[in-house]
C-alpha positions as CSV (number, residue, x, y, z in Angstrom):
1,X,-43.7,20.4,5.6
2,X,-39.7,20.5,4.9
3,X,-37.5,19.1,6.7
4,X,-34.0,19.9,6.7
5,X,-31.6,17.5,7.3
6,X,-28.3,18.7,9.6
7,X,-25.3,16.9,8.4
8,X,-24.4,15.6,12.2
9,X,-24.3,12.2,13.3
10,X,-28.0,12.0,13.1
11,X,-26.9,11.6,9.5
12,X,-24.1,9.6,8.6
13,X,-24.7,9.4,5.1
14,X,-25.3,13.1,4.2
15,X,-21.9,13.8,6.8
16,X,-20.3,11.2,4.7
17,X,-20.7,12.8,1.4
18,X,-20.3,16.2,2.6
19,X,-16.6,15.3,3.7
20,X,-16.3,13.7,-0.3
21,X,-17.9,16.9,-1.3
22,X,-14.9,19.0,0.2
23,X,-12.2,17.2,-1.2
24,X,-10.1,19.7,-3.3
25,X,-9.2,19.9,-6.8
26,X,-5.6,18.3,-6.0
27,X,-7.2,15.9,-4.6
28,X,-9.5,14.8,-6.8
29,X,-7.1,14.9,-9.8
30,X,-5.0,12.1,-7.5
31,X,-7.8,9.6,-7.5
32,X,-8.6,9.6,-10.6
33,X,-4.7,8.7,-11.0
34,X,-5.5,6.4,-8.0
35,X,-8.5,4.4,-9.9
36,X,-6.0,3.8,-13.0
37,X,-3.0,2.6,-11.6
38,X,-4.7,0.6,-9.3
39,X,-6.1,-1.4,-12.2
40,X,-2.4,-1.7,-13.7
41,X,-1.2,-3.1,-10.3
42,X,-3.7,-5.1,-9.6
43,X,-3.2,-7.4,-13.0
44,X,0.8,-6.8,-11.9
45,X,0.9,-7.7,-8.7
46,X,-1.5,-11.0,-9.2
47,X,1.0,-12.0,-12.2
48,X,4.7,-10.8,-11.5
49,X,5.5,-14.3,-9.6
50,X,3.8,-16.1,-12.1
51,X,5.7,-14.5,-14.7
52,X,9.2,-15.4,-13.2
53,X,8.1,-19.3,-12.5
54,X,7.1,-19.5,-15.8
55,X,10.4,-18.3,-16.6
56,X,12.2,-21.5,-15.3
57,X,12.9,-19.7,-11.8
58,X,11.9,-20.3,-7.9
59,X,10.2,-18.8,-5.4
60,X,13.5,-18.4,-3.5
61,X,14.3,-15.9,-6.5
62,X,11.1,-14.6,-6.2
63,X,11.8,-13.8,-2.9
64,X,15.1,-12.0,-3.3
65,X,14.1,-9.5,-6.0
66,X,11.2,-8.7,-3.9
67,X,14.1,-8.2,-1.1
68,X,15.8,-6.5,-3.7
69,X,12.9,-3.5,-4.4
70,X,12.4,-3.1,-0.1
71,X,15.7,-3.0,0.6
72,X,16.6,0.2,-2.1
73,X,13.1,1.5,-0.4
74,X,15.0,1.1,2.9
75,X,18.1,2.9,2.0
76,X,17.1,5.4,-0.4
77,X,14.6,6.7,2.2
78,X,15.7,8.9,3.9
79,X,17.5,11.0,1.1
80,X,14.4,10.5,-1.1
81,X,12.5,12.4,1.3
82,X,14.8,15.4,1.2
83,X,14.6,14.6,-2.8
84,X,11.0,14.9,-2.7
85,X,10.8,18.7,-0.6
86,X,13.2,20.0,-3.7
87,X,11.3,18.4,-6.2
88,X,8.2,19.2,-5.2
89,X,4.6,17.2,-4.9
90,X,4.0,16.9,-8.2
91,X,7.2,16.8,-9.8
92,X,8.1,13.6,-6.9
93,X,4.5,12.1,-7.9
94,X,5.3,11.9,-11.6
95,X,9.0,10.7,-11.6
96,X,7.6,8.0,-8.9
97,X,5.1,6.7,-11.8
98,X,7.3,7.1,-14.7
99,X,10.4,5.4,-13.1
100,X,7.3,2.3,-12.0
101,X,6.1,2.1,-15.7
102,X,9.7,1.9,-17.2
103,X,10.2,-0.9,-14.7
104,X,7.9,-2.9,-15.7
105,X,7.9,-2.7,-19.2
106,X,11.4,-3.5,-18.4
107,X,10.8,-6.9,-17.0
108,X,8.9,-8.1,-20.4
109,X,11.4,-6.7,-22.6
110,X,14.7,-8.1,-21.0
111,X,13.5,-11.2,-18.5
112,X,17.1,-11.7,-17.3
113,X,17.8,-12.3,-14.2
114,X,20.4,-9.5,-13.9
115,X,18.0,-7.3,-15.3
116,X,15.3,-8.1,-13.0
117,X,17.6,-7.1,-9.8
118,X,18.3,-3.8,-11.6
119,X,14.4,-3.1,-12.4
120,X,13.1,-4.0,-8.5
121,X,16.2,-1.7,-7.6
122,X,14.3,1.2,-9.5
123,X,11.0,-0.2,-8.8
124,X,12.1,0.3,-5.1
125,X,13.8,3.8,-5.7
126,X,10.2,4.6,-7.6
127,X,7.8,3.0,-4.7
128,X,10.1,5.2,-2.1
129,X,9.7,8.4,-3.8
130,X,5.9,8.1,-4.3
131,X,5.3,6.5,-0.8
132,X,6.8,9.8,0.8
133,X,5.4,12.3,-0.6
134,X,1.4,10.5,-0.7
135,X,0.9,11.1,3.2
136,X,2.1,15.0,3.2
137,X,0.7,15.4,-0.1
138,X,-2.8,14.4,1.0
139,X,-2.3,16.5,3.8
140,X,-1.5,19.5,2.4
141,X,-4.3,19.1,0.2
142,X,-7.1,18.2,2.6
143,X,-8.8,20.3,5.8
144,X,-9.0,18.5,9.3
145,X,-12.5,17.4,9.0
146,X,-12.2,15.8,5.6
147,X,-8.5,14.6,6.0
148,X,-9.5,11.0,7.2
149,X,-11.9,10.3,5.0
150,X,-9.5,11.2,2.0
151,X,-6.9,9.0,3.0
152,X,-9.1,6.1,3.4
153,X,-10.7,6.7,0.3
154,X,-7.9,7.0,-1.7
155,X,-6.7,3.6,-0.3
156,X,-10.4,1.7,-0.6
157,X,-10.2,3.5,-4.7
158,X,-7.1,1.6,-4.7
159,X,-7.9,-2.0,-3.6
160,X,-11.5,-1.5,-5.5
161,X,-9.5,-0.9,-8.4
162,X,-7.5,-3.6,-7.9
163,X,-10.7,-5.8,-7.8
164,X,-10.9,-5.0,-11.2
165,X,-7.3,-5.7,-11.7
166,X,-7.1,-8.9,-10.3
167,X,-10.3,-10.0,-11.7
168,X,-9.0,-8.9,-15.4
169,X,-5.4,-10.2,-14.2
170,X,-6.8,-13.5,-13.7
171,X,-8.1,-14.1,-17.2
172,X,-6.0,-11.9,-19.6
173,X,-3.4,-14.5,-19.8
174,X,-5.6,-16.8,-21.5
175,X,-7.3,-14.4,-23.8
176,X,-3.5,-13.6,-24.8
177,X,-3.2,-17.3,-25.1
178,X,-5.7,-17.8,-27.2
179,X,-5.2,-14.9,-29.4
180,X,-1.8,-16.2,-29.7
181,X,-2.6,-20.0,-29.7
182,X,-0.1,-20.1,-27.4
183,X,-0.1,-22.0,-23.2
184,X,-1.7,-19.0,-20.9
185,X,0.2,-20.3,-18.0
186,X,3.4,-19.8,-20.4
187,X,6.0,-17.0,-20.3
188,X,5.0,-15.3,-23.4
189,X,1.2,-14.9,-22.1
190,X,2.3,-13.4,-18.9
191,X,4.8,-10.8,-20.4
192,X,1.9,-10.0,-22.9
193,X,-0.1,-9.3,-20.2
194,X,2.4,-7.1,-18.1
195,X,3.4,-4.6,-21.0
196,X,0.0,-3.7,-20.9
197,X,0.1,-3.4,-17.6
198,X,2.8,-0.6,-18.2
199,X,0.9,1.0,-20.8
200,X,-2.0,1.2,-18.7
201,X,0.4,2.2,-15.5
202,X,1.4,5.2,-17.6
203,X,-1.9,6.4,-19.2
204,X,-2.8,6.7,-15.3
205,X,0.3,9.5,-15.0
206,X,-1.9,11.9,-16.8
207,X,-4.4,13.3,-14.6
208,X,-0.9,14.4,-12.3
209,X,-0.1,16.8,-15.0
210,X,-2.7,19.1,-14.1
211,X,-2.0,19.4,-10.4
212,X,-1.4,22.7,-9.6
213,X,1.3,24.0,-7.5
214,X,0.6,25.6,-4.5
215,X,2.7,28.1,-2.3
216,X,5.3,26.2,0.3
217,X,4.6,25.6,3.8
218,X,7.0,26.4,6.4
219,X,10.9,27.0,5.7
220,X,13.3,25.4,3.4
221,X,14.5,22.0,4.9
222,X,18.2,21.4,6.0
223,X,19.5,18.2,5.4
224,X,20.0,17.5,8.5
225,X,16.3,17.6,9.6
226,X,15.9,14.2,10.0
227,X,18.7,13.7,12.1
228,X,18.1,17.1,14.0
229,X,14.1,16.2,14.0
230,X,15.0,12.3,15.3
231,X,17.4,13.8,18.5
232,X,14.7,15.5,19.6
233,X,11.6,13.2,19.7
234,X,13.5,10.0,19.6
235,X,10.9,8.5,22.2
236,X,7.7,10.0,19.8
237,X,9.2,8.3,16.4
238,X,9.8,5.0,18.4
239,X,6.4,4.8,18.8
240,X,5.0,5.6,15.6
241,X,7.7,4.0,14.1
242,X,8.0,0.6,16.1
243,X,4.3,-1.0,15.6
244,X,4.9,-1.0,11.8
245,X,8.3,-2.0,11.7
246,X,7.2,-5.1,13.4
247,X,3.9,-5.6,11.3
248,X,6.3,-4.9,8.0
249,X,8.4,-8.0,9.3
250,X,5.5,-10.4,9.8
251,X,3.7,-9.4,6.4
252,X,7.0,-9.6,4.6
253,X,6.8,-13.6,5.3
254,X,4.0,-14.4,3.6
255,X,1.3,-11.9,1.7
256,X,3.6,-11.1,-1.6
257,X,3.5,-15.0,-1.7
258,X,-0.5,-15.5,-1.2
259,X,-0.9,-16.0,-5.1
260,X,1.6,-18.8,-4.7
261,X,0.5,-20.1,-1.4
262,X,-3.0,-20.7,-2.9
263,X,-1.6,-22.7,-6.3
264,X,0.4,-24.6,-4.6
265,X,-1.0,-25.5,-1.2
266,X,-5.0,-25.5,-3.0
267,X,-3.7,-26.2,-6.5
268,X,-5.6,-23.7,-7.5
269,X,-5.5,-22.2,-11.3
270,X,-4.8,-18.4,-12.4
271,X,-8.8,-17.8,-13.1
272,X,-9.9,-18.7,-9.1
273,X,-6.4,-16.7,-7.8
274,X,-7.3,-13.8,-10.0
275,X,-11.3,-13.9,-9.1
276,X,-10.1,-14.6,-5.2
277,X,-7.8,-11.7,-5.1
278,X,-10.5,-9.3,-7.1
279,X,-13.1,-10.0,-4.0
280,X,-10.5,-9.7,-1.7
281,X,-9.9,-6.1,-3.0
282,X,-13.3,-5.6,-3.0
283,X,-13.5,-6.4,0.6
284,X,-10.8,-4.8,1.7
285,X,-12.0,-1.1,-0.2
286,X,-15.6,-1.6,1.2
287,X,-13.6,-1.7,5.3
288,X,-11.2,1.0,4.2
289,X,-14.5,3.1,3.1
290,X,-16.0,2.4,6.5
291,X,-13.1,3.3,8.4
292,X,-13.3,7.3,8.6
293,X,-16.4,6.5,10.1
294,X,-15.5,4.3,12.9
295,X,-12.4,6.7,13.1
296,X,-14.6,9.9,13.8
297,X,-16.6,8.1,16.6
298,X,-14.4,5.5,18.5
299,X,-11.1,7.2,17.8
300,X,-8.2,6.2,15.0
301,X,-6.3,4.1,17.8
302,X,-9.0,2.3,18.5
303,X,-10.1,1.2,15.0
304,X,-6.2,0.3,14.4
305,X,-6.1,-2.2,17.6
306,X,-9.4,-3.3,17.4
307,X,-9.4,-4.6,13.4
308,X,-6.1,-5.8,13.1
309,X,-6.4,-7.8,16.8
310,X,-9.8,-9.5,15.4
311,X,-7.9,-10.2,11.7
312,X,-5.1,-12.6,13.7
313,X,-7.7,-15.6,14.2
314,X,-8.8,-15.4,10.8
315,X,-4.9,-15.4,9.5
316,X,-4.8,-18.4,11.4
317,X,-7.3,-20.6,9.5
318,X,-6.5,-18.7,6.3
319,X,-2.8,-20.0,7.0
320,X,-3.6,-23.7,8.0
321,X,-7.8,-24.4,7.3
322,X,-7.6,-27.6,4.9
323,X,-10.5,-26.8,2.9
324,X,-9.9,-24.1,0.4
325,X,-13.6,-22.8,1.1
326,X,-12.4,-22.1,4.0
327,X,-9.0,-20.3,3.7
328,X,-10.6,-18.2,0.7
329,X,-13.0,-17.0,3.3
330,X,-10.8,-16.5,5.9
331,X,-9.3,-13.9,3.6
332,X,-11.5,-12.0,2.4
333,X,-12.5,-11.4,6.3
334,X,-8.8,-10.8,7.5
335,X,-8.1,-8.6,4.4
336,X,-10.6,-6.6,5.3
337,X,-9.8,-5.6,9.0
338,X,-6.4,-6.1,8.9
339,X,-5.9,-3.4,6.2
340,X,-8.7,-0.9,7.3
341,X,-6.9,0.8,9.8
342,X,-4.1,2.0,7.4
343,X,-4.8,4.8,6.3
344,X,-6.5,6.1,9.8
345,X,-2.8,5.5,11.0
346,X,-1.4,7.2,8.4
347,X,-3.0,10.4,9.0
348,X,-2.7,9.8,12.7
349,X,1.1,9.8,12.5
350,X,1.0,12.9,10.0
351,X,-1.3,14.6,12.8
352,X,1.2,13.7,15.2
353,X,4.2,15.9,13.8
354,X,4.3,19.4,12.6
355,X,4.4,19.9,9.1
356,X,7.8,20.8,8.1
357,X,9.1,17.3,9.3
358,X,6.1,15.3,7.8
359,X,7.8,14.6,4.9
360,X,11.2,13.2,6.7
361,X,8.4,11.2,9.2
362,X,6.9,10.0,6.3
363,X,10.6,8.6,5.3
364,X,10.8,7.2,8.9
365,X,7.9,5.2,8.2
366,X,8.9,4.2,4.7
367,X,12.0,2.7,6.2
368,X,10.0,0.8,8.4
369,X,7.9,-1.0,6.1
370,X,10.2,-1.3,3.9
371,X,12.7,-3.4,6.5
372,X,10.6,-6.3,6.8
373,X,9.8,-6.3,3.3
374,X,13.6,-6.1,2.2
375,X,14.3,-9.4,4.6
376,X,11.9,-11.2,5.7
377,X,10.2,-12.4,1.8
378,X,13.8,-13.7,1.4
379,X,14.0,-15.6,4.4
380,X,10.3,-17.0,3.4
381,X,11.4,-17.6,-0.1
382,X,13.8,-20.4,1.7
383,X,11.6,-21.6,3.8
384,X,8.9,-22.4,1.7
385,X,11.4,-24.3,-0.7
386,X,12.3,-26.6,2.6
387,X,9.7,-26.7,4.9
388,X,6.4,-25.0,2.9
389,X,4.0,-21.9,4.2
390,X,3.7,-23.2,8.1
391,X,6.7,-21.4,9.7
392,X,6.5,-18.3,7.8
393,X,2.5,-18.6,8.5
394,X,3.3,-18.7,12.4
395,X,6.1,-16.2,12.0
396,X,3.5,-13.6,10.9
397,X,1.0,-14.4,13.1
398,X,3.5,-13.6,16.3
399,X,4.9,-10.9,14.7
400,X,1.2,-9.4,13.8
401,X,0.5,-9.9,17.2
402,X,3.8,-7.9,19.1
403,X,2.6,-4.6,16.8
404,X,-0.7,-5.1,17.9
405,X,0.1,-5.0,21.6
406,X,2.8,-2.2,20.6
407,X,0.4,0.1,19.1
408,X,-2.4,-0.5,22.5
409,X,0.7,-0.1,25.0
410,X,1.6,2.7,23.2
411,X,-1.5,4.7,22.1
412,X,-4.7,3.5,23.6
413,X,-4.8,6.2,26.5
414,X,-3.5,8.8,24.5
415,X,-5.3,12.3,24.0
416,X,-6.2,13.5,20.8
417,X,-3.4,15.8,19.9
418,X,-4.6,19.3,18.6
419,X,-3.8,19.8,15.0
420,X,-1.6,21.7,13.6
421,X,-2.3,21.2,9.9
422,X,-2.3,24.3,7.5
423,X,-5.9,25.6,5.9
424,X,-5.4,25.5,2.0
425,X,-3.5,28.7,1.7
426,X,-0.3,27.4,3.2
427,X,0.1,24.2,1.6
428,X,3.7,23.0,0.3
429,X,5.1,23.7,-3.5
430,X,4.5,20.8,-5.9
């Protein structure tokens, strides 16, 4: 006798892939672009500060040009997100991508210090334009029921990707080197290793070519939406807002340094930093898969307070455990639930507006992240130069822990709010 199997909770798996199954065209198109430049980043991001200390320079530069990028982010936001409704989707997508590939072919071609302000300026300008239009994008491109499940799995494509980017990130200094007969841990091996980075950044542009435009949603937007939009739920963007302002402060102060923290705290070499960070990708894109799940049956401000509150004791060890067995672990585990409740924020905020001001709400949220970012690395940069990674370590672990508190304050008894999202024929031009 058949059985048929009803895709309910009975079935998670069969629900699971149902929700993939819906995802639309645009949508699908955008991971693809998603698997590639995750890749690119993930050998970027693991050797950009390696790069400029090989150069002859600090980690209190390192520090300011990452300052440098998050605070353009910060001050370009809000116009950027008007920028992005005239543009268009697509047309904000692509100039987000090429502008990031330029920048860090840039880098390789001209390591000057001047030059590298004037790069993380554009890279900041670039990592502005495509933050903002990601979240309405993936909303105008997704129905309710499969809308969670697309923003978390574009974010776990991501980090998975970067798994392999980090992994290959880790090691393609040395093949260089060795091609070259030249030191992998020199200048020339790392720049080698970036411009291909850009080349593969760019090939990932591609599939973005062949989004296709859909009709706009709502009216044209004034300029002065965001302040009109801000004056009249200044209490509702304080509280979306205000738990990742804080969070952006206390990440700020140590993660862009973590491939640094491990050298020089665990004197660890490039080919255990790049394997390290690969797992931790890994890990973190397996909890970013799971979390649509836990979304759809405990609720998304659940899953946000719950995983990032049991990531803080695992920061702690990873931040002072003396055994590097130890610290490695502790970050694959905090990775992991730290980051998983991202994206189910994300589309909880989107959820939370209606759609003609998602776009100057995702700006909002831009400029929040993008505060701590522009300030505190700086301010880390410093302190690790005097005093090492324990203050900035205890910074972000109080810091981690006021947004935590914000978001249950704030959220935890809240209602689910009805939506309000289009269906597919009213989604906005690209």
């Amino acid at each position: 006798m058949r059985i048929n199997l009803p895709s309910n909770s009975l079935h998670p798996l069969y629900d699971y892939l149902s929700k993939i199954k819906a995802f639309r065209p645009n949508a699908r198109l955008y991971l693809v672009n998603v698997i590639i430049s995750g890749i690119s980043m993930g050998v970027f991001r693991l050797l950009l500060n390696f790069y400029v200390l090989s150069l002859g320079f600090n980690e209190a530069l390192l520090g300011r040009l990452i300052t440098t990028s998050s605070l353009t982010s910060l001050i370009v936001a809000l116009p950027v997100g008007y920028l992005a409704d005239i543009l268009g989707r697509k047309r904000s997508l692509l100039a987000g991508g090429i502008l990031t590939s330029l920048s860090i072919a840039g880098m390789v071609i001209w390591p000057l210090v001047p030059v590298f302000y004037i790069l993380n300026v554009v890279s900041g300008f670039a990592q502005s334009l495509w933050g903002i239009t990601m979240s309405p994008f993936l909303m105008e491109n997704s129905g309710e029921k499969e809308r969670t499940y697309l923003f978390s799995i574009g974010l776990g494509l991501q980090t998975l990707s970067g798994f392999a980017g980090n992994w290959l990130g880790g090691y393609l200094p040395t093949w260089i080197g060795r091609q070259m007969d030249i030191s992998p841990t020199g200048s020339t091996a790392y720049g080698s290793a970036i411009g291909i980075v850009a080349l593969m950044f760019a090939t990932g542009l591609i599939p973005l070519f062949f989004l296709r435009p859909q009709r706009q949603e709502g009216g044209e937007r004034s300029i002065f939406a965001p302040i009109a939009y801000a004056a009249e739920h200044p209490g509702l963007l304080g509280k979306l807002v205000g738990p990742m302002f804080v969070t952006s402060l206390g990440a700020g102060l140590v993660m862009p340094f973590m491939n640094v923290f491990f050298r020089s705290v665990h004197n660890q070499p490039d080919q255990v930093i790049g394997t390290l960070f690969a797992w931790g990708s890994l890990a973190m894109g397996l909890g970013l898969l799971i979390a649509p799940v836990l979304a759809d049956r405990f609720g998304k401000i659940q899953v946000v307070v719950v995983t990032q509150g049991l990531s803080v004791p695992f920061l702690i060890l990873l931040g002072f455990a003396p055994f590097f067995w130890v610290s490695a672990a502790a970050y694959y585990v905090r990775l992991a639930l730290m980051n998983m409740s991202s994206p189910v924020y994300r589309t909880f905020v989107m959820e939370r507006v209606e759609p003609s001001a998602r776009a100057m709400v995702a700006s909002l949220t831009t400029m929040a992240w993008s505060f701590g970012w522009a300030f505190s690395p700086s301010l880390s940069g410093s302190l690790q130069v005097q005093y090492g990674f324990s203050i900035p370590f205890l910074g972000t672990i109080t810091l981690y822990t006021i947004a935590i508190t914000m978001y249950w304050l704030f959220f935890w008894k809240d209602k689910p709010v009805p939506q309000d999202s289009p269906e597919p024929s009213t989604t906005t031009t690209l």
